[in-house]
N, C-alpha and C positions, 0 to 999 in steps of 0.2 A: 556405306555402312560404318566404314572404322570414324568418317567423320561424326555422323550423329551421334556413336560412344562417347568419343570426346567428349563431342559438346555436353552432352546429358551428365559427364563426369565432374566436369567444369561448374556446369550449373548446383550441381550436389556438394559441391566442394563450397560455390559462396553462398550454400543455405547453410551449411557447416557453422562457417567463420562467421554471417553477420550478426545472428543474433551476440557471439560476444564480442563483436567489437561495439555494438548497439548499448550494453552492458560496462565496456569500459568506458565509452564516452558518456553515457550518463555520469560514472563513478567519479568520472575527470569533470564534472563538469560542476560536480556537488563540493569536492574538493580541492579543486584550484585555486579556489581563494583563498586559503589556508596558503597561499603562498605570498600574497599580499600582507600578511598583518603582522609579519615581524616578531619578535621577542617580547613574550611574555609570562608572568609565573614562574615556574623551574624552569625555562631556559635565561632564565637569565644567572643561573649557574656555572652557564659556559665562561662567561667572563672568567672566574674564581679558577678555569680546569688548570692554567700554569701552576697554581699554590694547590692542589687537592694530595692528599699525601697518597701513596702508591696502594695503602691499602685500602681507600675506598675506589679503586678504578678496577674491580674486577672485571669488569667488560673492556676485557684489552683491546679489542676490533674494532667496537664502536667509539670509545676513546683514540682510536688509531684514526678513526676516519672523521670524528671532530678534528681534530688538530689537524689534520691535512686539511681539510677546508677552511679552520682558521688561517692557518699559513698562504695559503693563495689568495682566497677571498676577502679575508678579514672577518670580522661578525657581522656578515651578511646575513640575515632574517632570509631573503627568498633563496638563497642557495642552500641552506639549513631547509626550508620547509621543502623547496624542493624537488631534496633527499629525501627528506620522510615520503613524500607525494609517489614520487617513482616506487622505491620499497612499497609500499601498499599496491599499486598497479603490477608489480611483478607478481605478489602475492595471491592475488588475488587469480594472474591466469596459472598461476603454478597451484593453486587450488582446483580448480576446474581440472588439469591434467590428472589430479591425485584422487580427484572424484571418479573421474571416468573407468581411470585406472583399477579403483574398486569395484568396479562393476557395474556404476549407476547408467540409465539410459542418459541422448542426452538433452531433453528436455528436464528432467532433474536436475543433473548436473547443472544448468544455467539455471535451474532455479538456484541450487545453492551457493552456484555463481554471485548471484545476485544477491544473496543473504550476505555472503562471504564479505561484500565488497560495497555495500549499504547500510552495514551493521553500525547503531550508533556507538557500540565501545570501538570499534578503529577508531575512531574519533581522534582518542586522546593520543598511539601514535603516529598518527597523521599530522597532526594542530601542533603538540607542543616538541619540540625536536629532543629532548631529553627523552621521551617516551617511544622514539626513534629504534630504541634499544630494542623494545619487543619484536617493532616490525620487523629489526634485522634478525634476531633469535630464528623469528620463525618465519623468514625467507630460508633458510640454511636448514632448518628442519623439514621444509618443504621441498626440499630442492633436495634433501637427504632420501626422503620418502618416495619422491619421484625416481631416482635412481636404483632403489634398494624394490620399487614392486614391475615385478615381469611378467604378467598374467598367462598362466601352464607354461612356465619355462624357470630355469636353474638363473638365477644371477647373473653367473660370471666374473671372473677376475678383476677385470676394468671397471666395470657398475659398480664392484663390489667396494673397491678402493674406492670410488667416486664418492661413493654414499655415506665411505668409514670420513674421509677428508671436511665433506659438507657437515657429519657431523661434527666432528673435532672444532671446527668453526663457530657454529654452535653454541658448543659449553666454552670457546673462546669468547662470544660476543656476550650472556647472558650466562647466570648459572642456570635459569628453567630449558636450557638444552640437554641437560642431563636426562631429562624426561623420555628423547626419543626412544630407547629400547622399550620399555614401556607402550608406547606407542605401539612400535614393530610388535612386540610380545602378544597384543588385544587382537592385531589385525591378522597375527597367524593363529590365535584363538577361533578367530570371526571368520575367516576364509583361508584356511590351510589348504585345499582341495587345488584353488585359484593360485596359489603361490607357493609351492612346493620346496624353493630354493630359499626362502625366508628365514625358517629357524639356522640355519647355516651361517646366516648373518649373527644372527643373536645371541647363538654357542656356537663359535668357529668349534670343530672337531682339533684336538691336539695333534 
């Protein structure tokens, strides 16, 4: 008896997972070549990042993480693309989590999986590694949002910092991270009932 459980739990578990791994390797399979084609357009900016003056490097993160891969690799094209390549596939299942998390069933969810992660504007920060910046923006807002939604339950101390941190990240990589309260603010508009501990986030109590 406990054996058939298992198994039956087992078998539920890789109806669960195939469909998005089915979904990442199409997404990998449309994008991989973008790691082939090397520098062009505004990546070829990087060259200039030593001489750029400090006030045009607002995205201190993603300038942090150019130069560390300059400095190892040199201007390597497939290690810059990638970068970008991974950030999009992270993105993409940290999407899926934040869907679900709202409430979507999860044949939705992969569809919007699938929108997420097919959409011809990724494109641009996928292909060009300058545009690397958005995907990381909103890796850290997504990975913010993941932390900060607990479906009928309070936060928590540790999520809570988890969620302030990814954001700080954020408006460190990109200025459109400033956006996430915002964000928060719509989704305790939208499902307040679902996330009880959310405005706590967004007016800490004095």
């Amino acid at each position: 008896m406990f054996d058939r459980l298992l198994m039956q739990n087992s078998k539920h578990r890789i109806k669960i997972f195939i469909i998005p791994i089915l979904l990442l390797y199409v997404i990998s399979c449309l994008y991989i070549q973008t790691v082939q084609i090397g520098f062009f357009y505004d990546d070829l900016l990087l060259h200039d990042l030593p001489y750029w003056p400090s006030s045009a490097k607002y995205s201190e993160i993603s300038w942090l993480i150019f130069d560390l891969i300059i400095r190892n690799f040199g201007y390597n094209g497939t290690i810059f693309h990638f970068y970008s390549f991974s950030i999009h596939l992270f993105n993409t299942v940290l999407f899926l989590s934040v869907v679900r998390r709202l409430g979507a069933s999860r044949p939705l969810a992969w569809i919007a999986m699938a929108l997420w992660g097919l959409f011809p504007f990724a494109h641009e920060p996928v292909a060009y590694t300058i545009g690397s910046r958005n995907a990381l923006v909103v890796f850290w807002l997504l990975l913010a949002t993941a932390f900060a939604l607990r479906p009928g339950r309070y936060i928590g101390i540790i999520r809570g910092f988890l969620a302030i941190i990814s954001f700080s990240m954020a408006v460190l990589t990109y200025e459109t991270g400033v956006l996430w309260p915002a964000l928060l603010l719509g989704i305790d508009q939208a499902r307040r009932r679902r996330f009880p501990g959310l405005r706590l986030l967004i007016f800490p109590s004095p």
